[in-house]
N, C-alpha and C positions, 0 to 999 in steps of 0.2 A: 788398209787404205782409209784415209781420214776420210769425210765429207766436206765440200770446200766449205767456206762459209760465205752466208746470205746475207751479202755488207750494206745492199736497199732494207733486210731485214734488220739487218745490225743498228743502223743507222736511224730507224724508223723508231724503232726501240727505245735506244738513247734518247731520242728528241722529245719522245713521249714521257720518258721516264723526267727528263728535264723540266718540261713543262708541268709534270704535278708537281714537282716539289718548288717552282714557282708560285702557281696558286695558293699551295698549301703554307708558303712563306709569307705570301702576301695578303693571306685573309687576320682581318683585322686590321690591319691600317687602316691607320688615316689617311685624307688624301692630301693632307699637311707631308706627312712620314714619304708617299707613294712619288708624291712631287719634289721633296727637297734635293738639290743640290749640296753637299758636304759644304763644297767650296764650289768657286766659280769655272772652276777647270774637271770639275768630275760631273760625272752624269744621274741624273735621277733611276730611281728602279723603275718607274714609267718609263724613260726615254729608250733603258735597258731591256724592258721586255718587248717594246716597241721592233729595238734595232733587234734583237735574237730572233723575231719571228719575223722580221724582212729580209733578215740574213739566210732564215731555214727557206723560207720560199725563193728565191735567189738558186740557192744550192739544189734544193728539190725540182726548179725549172731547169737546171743544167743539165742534173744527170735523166730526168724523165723525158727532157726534152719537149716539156708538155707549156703552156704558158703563163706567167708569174700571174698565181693568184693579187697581185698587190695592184698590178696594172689590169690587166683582164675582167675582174671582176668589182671594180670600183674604190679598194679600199684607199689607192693615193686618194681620192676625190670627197670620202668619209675624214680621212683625216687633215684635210688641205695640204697636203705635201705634195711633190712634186714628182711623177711617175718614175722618173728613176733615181731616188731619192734611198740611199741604203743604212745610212748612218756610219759612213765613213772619212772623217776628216769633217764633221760638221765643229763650227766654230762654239766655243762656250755662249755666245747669244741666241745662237740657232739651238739647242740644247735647253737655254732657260729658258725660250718661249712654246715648248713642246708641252704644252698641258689640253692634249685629247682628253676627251671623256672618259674616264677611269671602265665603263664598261665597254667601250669600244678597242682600248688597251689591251684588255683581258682578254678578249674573242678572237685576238689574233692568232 
């Protein structure tokens, strides 16, 4: 008989393992490189790391049932956004004006 598996462990894993190899993609940039938009319809790796770890908290307060670090413990109000603000369907102006403090980005 198998062992089931531990999909909060699975999951936890993944996300972790995700996020080093963001950092570790990220160190060295510039905040030219961290901010740029390609073009005016794609997103900055800022705005990307931004949305992936609102999306992880988001997902993380679903299945824990526990309440969104983003709302709860102030960071809409660090980053002037809007508490229920996820980064889905944000317009390319709302996008190019998302330039938070590159270490406040990072600590998400």
């Amino acid at each position: 008989m198998e062992n089931p598996v531990d999909l909060n462990g699975f999951v936890l894993a993944m996300t972790e393992s995700a996020y080093a190899q963001v950092k570790a993609a990220c160190d060295g940039l510039t905040d030219e490189q961290f901010f740029c938009q390609p073009t005016p319809e794609t997103n900055s790796i800022a705005w990307l790391i931004w949305h992936m770890s609102r999306a992880r908290d988001l997902i993380t307060s679903n299945i824990s049932g526990e309440n969104q670090v983003w709302i709860y413990n102030g960071w809409s109000d660090r980053f002037g956004l809007d508490a229920e603000d996820v980064g889905i369907g944000d317009s390319p102006e709302k996008v190019a004006a998302f330039h938070a403090d590159r270490s406040l980005v990072m600590a998400t």
